[in-house]
N, C-alpha and C positions, 0 to 999 in steps of 0.2 A: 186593717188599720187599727191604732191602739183605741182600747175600749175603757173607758173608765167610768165605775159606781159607785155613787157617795151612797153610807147611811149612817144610820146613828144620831140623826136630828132629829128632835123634837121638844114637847113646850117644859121648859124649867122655870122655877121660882130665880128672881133677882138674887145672886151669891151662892146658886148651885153647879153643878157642872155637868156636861156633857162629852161624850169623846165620837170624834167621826172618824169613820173609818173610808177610804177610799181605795177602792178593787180596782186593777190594772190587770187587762188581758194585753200583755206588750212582752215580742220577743225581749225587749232590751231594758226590762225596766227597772235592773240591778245600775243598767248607764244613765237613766233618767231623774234629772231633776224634777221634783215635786214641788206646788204647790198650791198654796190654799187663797181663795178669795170667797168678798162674799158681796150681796146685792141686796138691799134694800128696796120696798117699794118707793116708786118716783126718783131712786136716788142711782150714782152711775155706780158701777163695778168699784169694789176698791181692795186693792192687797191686804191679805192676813199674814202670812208665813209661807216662806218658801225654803227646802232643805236642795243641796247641790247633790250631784247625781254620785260624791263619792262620800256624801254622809256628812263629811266633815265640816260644813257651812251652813249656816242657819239666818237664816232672816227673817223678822217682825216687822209689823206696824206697830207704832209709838201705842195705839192704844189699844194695843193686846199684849203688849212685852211685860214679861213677868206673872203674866194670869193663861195666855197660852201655849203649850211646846206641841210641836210639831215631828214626830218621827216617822221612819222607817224600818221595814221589817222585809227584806228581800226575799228571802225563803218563802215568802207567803203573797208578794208582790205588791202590797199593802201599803199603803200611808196614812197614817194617821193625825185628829189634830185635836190633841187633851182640850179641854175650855174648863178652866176653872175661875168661880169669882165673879159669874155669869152675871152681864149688867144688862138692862131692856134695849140697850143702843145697840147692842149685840145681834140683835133680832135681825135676819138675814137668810137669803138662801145662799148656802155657804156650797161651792165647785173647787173641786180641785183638777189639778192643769198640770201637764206634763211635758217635760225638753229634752231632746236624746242629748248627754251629755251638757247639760244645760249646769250653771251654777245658779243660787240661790237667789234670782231675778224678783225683783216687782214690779215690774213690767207685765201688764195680761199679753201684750203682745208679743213677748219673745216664746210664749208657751204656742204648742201646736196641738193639742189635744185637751179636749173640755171632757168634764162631765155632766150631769145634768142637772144637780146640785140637790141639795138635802136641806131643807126646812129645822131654823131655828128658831123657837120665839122665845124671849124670857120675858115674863110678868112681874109685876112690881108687887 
C-alpha cells in the first residue's frame, strides 16, 4: 500500500517560513493527486493545498493563498508545501494525502492514503 512521510516542520518565528516535504512509496505517484491538510489541537481537519495528479491544477485555502505554494517533483516522488509569511494560526500538524489520478480536491475524503503528519508551530 502507498506510504507517505511528512518532514520539514518545526517551530518558526511569526513571518518566517518553512518548506515540508512529503516522501511517497507509490508505484503510481507520477498519477497521484497531492495534497496538504492540517490539524490543530481541539480543532477538526481542514484543507491547505492540493496539486492534481497531472500538475497542472492547484488548489488553496482562502487563508494560505498567496503565502503558500504547493509542488511536485516526480522523479523524486516528493511533494512539497513552501509556507511563507508564517502566521501563529498556522500552527498545525500538517499531513499530506494522496488520490490515484485524483484532481486537486478539498475534500479529506476523496484522498486514500494519509501520512502521519509533521508538527508546525509559529511564535509570535
Amino acid at each position: 500500500q502507498v506510504q507517505l512521510v511528512e518532514s520539514g516542520g518545526g517551530l518558526v518565528q511569526a513571518g518566517g517560513s518553512l518548506r515540508l516535504s512529503c516522501a511517497a512509496s507509490s508505484r503510481t505517484f507520477s498519477s497521484d493527486a497531492m495534497g496538504w491538510f492540517r490539524q490543530a489541537p481541539g480543532k477538526e481537519r481542514e484543507f491547505v493545498a492540493a496539486l492534481s495528479w497531472t500538475g497542472r491544477t492547484t488548489n488553496y485555502a482562502d487563508s494560505v493563498k498567496g503565502r503558500f505554494t504547493i509542488s511536485r517533483d516526480n522523479a523524486k516522488s516528493t511533494v512539497y508545501l513552501q509556507m511563507n509569511n508564517l502566521k501563529p494560526e498556522d500552527t498545525a500538524v500538517y499531513s499530506c494525502a494522496a488520490r490515484f489520478r485524483g484532481d486537486a480536491s478539498s475534500r479529506a475524503g476523496n484522498y486514500d492514503f494519509w501520512g502521519q503528519g509533521t508538527q508546525v508551530t509559529v511564535s509570535s
